[in-house]
C-alpha positions as CSV (number, residue, x, y, z in Angstrom):
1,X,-28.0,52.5,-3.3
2,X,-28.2,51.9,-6.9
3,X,-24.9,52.2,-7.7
4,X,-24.1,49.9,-5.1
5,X,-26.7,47.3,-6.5
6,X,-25.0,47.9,-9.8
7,X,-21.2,47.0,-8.5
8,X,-22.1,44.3,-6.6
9,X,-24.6,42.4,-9.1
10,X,-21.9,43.2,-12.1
11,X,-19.6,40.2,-10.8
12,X,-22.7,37.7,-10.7
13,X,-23.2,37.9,-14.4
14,X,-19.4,37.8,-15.0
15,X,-19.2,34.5,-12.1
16,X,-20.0,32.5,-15.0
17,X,-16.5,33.2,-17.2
18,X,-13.8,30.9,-16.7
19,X,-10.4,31.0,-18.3
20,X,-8.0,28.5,-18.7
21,X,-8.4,25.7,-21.6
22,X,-10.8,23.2,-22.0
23,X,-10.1,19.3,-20.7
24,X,-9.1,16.6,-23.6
25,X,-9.4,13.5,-22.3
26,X,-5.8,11.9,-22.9
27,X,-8.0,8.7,-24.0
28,X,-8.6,10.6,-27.1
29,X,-5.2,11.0,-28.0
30,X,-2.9,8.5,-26.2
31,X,-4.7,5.7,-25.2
32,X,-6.7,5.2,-28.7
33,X,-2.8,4.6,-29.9
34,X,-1.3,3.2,-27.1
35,X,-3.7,0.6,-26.5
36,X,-5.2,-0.9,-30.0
37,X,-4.4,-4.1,-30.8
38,X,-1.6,-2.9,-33.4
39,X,0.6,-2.7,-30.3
40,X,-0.1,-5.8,-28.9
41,X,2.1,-9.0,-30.6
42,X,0.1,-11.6,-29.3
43,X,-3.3,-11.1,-31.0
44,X,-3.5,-14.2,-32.8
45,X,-6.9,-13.1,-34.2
46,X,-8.9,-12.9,-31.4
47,X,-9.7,-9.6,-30.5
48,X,-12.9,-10.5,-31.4
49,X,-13.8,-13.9,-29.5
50,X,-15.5,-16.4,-31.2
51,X,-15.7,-17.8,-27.7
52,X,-17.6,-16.1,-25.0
53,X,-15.7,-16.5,-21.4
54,X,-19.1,-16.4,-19.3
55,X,-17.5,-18.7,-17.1
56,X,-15.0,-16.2,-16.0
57,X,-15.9,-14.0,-13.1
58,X,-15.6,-10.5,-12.6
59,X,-16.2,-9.1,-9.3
60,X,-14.9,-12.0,-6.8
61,X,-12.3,-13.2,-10.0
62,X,-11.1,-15.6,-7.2
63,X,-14.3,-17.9,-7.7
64,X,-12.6,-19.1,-11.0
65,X,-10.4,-21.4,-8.9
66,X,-13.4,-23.0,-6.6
67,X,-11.5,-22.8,-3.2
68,X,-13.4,-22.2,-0.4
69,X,-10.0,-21.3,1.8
70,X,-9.2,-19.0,-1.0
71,X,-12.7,-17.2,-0.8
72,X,-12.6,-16.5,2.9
73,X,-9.0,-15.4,2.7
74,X,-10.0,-12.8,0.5
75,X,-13.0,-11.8,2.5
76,X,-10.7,-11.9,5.3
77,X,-8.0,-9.4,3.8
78,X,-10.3,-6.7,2.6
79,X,-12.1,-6.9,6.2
80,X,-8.6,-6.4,8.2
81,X,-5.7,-5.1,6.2
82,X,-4.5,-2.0,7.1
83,X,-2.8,-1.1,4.5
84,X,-6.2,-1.4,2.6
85,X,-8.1,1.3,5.4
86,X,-5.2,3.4,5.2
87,X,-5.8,3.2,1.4
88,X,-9.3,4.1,2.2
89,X,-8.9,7.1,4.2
90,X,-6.5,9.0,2.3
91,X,-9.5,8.8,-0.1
92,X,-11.8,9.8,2.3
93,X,-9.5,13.2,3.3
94,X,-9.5,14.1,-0.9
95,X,-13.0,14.0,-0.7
96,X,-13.5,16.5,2.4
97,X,-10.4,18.5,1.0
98,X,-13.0,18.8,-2.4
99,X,-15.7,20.0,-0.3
100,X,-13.6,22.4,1.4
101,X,-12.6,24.3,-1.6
102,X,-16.2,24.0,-2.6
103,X,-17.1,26.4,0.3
104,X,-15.1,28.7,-0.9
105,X,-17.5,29.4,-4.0
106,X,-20.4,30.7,-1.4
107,X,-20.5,33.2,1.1
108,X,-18.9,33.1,4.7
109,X,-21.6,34.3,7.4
110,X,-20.6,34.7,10.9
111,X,-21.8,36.0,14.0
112,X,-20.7,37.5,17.2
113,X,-21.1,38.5,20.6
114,X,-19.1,40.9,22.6
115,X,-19.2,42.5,26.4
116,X,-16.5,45.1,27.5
117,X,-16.6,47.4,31.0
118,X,-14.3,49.7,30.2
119,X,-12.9,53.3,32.6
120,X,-11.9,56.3,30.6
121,X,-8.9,58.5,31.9
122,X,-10.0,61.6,33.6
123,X,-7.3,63.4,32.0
124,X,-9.2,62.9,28.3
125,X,-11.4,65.3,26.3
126,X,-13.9,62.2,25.8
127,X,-13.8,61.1,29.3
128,X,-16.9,59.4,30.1
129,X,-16.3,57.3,32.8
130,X,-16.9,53.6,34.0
131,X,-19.5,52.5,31.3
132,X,-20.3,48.8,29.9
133,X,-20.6,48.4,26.2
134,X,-22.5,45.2,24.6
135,X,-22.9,44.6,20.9
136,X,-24.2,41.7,18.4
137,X,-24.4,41.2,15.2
138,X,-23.9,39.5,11.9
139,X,-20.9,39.5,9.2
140,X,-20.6,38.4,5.7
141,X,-17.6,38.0,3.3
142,X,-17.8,36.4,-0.1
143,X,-15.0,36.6,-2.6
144,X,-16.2,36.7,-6.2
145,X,-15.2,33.6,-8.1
146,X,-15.3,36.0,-11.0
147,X,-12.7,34.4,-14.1
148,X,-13.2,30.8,-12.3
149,X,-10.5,30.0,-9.9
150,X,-12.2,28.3,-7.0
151,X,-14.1,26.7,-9.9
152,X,-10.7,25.4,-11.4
153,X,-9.3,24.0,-7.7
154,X,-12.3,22.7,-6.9
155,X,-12.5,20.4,-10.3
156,X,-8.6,19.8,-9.4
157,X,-9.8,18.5,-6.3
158,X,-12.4,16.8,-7.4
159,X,-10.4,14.7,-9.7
160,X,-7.8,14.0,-6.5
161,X,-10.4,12.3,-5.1
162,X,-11.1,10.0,-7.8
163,X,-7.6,9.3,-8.5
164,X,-7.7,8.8,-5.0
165,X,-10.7,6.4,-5.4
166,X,-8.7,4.4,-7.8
167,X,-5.3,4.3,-5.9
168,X,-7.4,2.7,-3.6
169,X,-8.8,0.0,-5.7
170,X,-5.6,-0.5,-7.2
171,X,-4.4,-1.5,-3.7
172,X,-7.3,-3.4,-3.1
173,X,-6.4,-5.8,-6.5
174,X,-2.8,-5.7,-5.8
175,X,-3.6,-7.0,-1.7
176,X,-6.0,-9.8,-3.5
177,X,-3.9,-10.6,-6.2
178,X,-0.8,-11.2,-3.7
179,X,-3.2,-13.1,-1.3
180,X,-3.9,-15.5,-4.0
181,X,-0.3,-15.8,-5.4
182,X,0.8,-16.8,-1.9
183,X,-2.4,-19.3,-1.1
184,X,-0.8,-20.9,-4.4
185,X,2.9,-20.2,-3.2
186,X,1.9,-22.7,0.2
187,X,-0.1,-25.2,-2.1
188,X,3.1,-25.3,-4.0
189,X,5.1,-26.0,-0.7
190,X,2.4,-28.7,0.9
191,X,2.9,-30.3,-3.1
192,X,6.9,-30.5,-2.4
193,X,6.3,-31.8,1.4
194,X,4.3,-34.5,0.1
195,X,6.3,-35.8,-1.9
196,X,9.6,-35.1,-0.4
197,X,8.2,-36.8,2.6
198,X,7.3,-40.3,0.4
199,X,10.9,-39.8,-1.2
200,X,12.4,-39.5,2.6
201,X,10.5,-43.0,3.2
202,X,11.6,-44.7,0.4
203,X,15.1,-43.6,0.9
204,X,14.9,-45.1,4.1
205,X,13.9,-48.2,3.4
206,X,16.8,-48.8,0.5
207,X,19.5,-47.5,3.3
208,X,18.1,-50.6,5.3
209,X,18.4,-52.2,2.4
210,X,22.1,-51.5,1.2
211,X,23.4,-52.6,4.3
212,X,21.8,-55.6,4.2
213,X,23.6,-56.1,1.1
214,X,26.9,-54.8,2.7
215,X,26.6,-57.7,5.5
216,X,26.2,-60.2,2.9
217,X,28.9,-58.7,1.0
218,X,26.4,-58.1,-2.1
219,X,27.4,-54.3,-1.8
220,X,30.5,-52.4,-1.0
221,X,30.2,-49.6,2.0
222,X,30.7,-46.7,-0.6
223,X,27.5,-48.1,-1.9
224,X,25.9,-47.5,1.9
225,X,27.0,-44.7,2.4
226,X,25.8,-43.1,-1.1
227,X,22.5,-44.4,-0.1
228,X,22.6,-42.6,2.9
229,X,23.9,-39.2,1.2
230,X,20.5,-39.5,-0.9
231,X,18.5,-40.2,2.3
232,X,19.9,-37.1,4.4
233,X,20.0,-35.1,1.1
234,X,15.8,-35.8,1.0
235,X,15.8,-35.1,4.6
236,X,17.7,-31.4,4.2
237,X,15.4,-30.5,1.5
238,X,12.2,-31.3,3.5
239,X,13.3,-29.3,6.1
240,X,14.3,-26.3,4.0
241,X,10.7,-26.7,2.4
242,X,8.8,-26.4,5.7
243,X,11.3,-23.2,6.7
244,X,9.8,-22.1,3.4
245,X,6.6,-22.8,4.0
246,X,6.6,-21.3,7.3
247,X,7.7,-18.1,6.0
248,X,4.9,-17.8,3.1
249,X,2.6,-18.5,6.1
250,X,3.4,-15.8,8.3
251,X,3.4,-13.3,4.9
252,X,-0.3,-14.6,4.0
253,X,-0.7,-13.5,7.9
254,X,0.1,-10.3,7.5
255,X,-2.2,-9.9,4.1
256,X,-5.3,-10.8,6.1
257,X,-4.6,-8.5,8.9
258,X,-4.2,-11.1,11.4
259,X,-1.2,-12.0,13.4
260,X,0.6,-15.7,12.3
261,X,-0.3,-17.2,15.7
262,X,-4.0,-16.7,14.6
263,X,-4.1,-17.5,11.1
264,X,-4.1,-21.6,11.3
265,X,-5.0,-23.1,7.9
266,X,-5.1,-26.3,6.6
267,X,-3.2,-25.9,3.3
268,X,-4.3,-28.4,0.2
269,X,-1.5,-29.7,-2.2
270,X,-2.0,-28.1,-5.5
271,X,-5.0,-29.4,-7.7
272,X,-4.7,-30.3,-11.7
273,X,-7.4,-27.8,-12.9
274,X,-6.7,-24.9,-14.0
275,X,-9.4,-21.8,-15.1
276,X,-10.0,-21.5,-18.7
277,X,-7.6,-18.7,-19.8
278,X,-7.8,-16.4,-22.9
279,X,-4.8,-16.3,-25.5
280,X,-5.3,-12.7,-26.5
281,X,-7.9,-9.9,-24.3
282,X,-9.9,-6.8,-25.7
283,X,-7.5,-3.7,-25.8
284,X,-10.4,-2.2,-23.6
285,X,-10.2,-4.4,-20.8
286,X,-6.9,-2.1,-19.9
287,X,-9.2,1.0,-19.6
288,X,-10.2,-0.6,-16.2
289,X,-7.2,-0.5,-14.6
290,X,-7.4,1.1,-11.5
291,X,-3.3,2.6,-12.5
292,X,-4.7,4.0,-15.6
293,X,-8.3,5.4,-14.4
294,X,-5.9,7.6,-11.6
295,X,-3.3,8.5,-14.3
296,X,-6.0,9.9,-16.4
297,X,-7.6,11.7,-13.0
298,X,-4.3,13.4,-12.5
299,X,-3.9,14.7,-15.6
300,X,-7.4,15.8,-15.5
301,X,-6.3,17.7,-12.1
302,X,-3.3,19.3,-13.8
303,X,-5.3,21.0,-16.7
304,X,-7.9,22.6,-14.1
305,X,-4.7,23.9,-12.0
306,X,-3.8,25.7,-15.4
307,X,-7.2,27.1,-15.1
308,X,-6.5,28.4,-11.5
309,X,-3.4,30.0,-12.5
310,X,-4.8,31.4,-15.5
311,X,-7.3,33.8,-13.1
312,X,-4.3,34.5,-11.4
313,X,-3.6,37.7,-14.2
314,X,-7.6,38.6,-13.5
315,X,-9.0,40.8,-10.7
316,X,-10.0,39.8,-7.5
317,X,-13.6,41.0,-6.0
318,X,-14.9,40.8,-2.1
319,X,-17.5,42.2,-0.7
320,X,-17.3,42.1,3.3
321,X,-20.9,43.2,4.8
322,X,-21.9,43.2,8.4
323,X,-25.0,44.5,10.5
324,X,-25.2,44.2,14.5
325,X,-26.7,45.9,17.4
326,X,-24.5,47.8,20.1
327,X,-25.9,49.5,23.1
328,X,-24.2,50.5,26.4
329,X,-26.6,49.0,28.8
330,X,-28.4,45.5,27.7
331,X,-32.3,46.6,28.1
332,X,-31.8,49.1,24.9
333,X,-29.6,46.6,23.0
334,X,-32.6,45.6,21.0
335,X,-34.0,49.4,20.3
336,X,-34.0,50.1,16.9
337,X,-31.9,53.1,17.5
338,X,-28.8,50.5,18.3
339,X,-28.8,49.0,14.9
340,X,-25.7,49.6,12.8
341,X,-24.5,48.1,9.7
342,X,-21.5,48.4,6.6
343,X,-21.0,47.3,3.6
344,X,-17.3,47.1,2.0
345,X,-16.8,46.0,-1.6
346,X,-13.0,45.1,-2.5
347,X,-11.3,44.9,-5.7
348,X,-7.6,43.7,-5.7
349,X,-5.8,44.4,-9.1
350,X,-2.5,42.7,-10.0
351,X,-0.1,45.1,-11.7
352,X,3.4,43.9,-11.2
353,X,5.1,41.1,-9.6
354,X,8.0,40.8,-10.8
355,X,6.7,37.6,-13.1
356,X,5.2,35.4,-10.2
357,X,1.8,35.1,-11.4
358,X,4.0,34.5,-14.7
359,X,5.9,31.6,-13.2
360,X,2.6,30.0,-11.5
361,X,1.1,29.6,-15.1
362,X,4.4,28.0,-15.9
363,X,4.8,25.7,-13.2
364,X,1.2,24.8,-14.0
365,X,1.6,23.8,-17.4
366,X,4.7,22.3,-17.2
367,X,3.1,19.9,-14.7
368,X,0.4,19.0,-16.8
369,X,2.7,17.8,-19.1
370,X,4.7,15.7,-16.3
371,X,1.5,13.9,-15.7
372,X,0.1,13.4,-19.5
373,X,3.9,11.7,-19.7
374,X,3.0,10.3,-16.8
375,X,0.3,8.5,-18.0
376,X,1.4,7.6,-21.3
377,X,4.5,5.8,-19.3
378,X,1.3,4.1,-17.4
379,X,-0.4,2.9,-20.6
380,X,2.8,1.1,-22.0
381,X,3.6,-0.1,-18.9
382,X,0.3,-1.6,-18.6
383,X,0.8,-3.3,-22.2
384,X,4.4,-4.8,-21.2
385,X,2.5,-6.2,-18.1
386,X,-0.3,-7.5,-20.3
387,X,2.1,-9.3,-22.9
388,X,4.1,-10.8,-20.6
389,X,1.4,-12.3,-18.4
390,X,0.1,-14.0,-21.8
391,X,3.2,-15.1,-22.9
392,X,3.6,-16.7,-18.9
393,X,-0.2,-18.8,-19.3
394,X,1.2,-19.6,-23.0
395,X,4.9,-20.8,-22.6
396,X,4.3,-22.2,-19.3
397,X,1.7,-25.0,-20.6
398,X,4.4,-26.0,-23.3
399,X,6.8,-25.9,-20.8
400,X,4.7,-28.1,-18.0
401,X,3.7,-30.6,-20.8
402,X,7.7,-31.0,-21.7
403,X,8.6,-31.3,-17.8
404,X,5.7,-33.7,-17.4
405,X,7.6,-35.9,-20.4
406,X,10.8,-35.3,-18.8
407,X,9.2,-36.5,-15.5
408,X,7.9,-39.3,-16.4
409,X,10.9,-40.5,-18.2
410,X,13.4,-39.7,-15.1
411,X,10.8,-42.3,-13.4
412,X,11.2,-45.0,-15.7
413,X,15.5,-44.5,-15.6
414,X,15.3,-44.9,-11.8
415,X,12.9,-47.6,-12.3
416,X,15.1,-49.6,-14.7
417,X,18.2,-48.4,-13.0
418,X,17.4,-50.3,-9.7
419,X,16.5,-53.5,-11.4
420,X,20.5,-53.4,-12.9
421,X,21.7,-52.6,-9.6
422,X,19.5,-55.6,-7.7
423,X,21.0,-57.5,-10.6
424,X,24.5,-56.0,-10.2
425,X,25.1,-54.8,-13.2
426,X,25.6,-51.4,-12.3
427,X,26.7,-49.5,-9.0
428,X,24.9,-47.9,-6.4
429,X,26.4,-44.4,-8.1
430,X,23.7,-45.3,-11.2
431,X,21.3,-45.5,-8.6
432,X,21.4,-42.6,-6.6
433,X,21.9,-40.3,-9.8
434,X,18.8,-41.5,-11.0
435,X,16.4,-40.9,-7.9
436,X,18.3,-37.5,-7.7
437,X,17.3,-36.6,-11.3
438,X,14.1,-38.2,-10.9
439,X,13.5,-35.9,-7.8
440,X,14.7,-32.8,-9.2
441,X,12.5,-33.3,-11.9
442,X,9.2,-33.8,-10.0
443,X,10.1,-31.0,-7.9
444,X,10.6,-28.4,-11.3
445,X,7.1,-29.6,-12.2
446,X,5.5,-28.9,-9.2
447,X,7.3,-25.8,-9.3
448,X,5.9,-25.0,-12.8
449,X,2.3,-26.3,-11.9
450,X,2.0,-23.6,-9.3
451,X,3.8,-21.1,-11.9
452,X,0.4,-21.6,-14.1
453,X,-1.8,-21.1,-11.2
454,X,0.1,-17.3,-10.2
455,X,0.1,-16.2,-14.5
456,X,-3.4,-16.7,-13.8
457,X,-3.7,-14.7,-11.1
458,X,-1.3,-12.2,-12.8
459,X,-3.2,-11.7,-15.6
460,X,-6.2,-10.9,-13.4
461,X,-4.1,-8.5,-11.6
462,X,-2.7,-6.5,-14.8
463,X,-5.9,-6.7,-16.4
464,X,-7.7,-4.9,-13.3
465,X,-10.1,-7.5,-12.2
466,X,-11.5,-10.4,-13.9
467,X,-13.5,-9.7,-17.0
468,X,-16.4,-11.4,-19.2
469,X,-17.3,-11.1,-22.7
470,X,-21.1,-10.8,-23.3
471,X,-20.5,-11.4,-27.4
472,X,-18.4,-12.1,-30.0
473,X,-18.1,-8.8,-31.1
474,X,-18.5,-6.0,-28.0
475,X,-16.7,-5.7,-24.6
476,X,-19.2,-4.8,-21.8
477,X,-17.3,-4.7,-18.4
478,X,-19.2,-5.3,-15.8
479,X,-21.0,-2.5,-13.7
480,X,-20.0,-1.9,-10.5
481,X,-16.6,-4.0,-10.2
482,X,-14.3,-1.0,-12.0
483,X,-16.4,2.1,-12.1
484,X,-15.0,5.6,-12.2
485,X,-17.0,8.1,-9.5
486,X,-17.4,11.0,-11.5
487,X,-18.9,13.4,-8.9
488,X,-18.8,13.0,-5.3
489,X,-22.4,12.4,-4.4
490,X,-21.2,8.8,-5.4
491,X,-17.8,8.8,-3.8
492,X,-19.9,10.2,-0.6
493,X,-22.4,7.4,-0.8
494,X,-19.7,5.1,-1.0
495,X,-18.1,6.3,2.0
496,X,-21.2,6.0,3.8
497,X,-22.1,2.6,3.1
498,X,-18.7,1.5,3.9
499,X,-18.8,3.1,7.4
């Protein structure tokens, strides 16, 4: 007995050793130089704001646009997409496929029951007849997790789920972000309608009046029928606008979860204010994006794998135990004399196989380095998106104030150009070039008003959720709207809550 006491209680004090290295978190190395503001050209010196954005929300960033519609479309994807839920539930299987692998670091018990009537041959030394045999008992197996293997999965599987957690917010900022880019996308169209549908009017009403001017010989028919090609031309293009907006509608549908027969909104032409918009963000805003935070997860998962194949080289202990009763007639089953019991330690010993366990450690590392690439790739990809959605709410302003000149001026032509023609100085060929121009150019800036309103929701989106700077000097995200679960009593909670 005490040298079974000594082999079995030898692998609890060596349970604790774990081989394989230690975790760095790739922050430490990568994202310290991939994401200071050295690698960012559009600084301008404010890194540190002198002007705090408290205005700007974080959680529901939407509110920064003060549109009702807007608000309950958003409430209205999260509730019914399915892409979102499916989203969810692949976290929820990482989570259980966690705990599973943690039950592999206690012992098994089982227990069983078992009734046999059995007839011996006649013909046998041991013959004893017709005679009913009944037995219960208990078993036990545990398999040491001596040099930290199951230890190693299990924080492999532990980080799954929170990449898992953040793939899912990721999709959850992506589904808002396109739900708002398309709200604007229709405000954009109902814009055009509007004021294709005033053009269509007013070319009307010159038609009438050209041929007026034709039956009093004050205009030629060439000049009729021009006026008419600018009349039908407004009437094509308000036609290919609604097409257009009937199409955006049934995508903003499918966002929301809802079929396009039972999503009936009444959509607002685009508005003139915008949300106050940074020139330059923190560097540390980008640590919240949902992208990143699962990068980082999966490169966390890879170095604990290494750690798993590591133990690979290392014994293997079991110790399978089990205790029961048997008896060949029930009313002595539970006699003391019927008790029976076993105890079987294991120790498996890898000598050679042929470099397997070799080639595990291998593939192991070689994947770690896939994702630490991996993740660097999603760190500068993250900048590129970051610069270019600043350079979009930049150049776009100077390029809408320039249109709006432009505008303005194509007003005045067509303006002057029809008091010629009603003096007959010109053609009606000066004429219809001008409203053309003049439409084209209305059109372009309503075209690069709604522009400014998606860079704003872009920027959201590529900065992971709206943000808010307490000071002029420190970041402090806000807690709860991007927050990593680090174990999975909080991913379970979570879960709970949500169901």
């Amino acid at each position: 007995m005490r040298k079974f006491i000594g082999l079995t209680m030898l692998p609890l004090f060596l349970a604790g050793c774990m081989v394989g290295p230690d975790y760095v978190a790739p922050d430490s190395e990568i994202a310290n130089l991939d994401l200071n503001k050295e690698n960012f050209s559009r600084d301008a010196g404010l890194w540190k704001e002198s002007t705090p954005l408290d205005g700007m929300p974080k959680g529901d960033w939407w509110s920064v646009f003060n549109d009702p519609q807007l608000r309950w479309l958003m409430e209205e994807a999260k509730k019914n997409n399915p892409d979102l839920a499916a989203a969810f539930y692949a976290v929820e299987q990482a989570r259980q496929n966690a705990r599973m692998s943690e039950s592999e670091l206690y012992p098994w018990a089982s227990g069983n029951a078992t009734y046999s009537r059995t007839g011996d041959s006649k013909n046998l030394r041991s013959y004893q007849g017709t005679y009913d045999k009944w037995m219960v008992g208990l078993g036990l197996t545990w398999d040491l997790d001596l040099f930290g293997r199951v230890r190693s999965l299990l924080e492999a599987e532990i980080a799954n789920a929170q990449a898992q957690l953040d793939a899912y917010q990721n999709v959850m900022l992506i589904l808002q972000a396109n739900v708002a880019q398309t709200y604007f996308t229709l405000c954009q169209y109902s814009s055009e309608i509007e004021l294709l549908e005033r053009t269509l009017a007013v070319r009307k009403d010159q038609s009438q009046f050209v041929e007026r001017r034709v039956k009093f010989d004050f205009s030629s028919d060439l000049d009729l029928q021009r006026a008419l090609q600018e009349e039908y031309d407004a009437a094509a293009q308000l036609a290919a606008v609604k097409r257009q907006q009937a199409l955006a509608e049934n995508q903003l549908a499918i966002l929301v979860g809802k079929t396009p027969s039972q999503l009936k909104l009444k959509i607002k032409p685009l508005g003139d204010k915008l949300p106050k918009m940074p020139r330059a963000v923190p560097s540390q805003l980008l640590e919240r994006r949902p992208d990143i935070a699962a990068a980082e997860r999966a490169v966390y998962a890879a170095n604990a794998r290494i750690g798993a194949a590591q133990a690979g080289f290392y014994p293997t202990v079991s110790i399978s135990a089990n205790t029961g009763l048997s008896a060949n007639k029930i009313e002595k089953l539970l006699d003391a004399s019927s008790f029976s019991w076993g105890v079987s330690p294991e120790i498996y010993i890898p000598i050679f196989q042929a470099n397997r366990i070799y080639a595990q450690k291998q593939v192991a590392l070689a994947a770690h380095k896939q994702t630490l690439e991996q993740y660097r790739s999603t760190v500068l990809n993250a900048i590129g998106e970051v610069e270019n959605a600043l350079a979009d709410i930049d150049l776009l302003e100077a390029e809408y104030a320039r249109r709006s000149e432009v505008t303005e001026a194509s007003k005045k032509v067509e303006a002057l150009t029809n008091k010629q023609y009603d003096l007959g100085y010109v053609d009606y060929f000066s004429v219809s070039d001008a409203q053309r121009q003049a439409l084209l150019n209305e059109r372009e800036q309503l075209k690069l008003k709604a522009d400014r309103f998606r860079a704003c929701v872009t920027l959201v989106k590529v900065l992971g959720g709206g943000w808010s700077l307490q000071d002029s000097a420190t970041f402090k995200p806000e807690s709860g709207w991007y927050e990593k679960t680090k174990d999975m009593s909080q991913a379970s909670e979570m879960f709970e809550s949500k169901e």
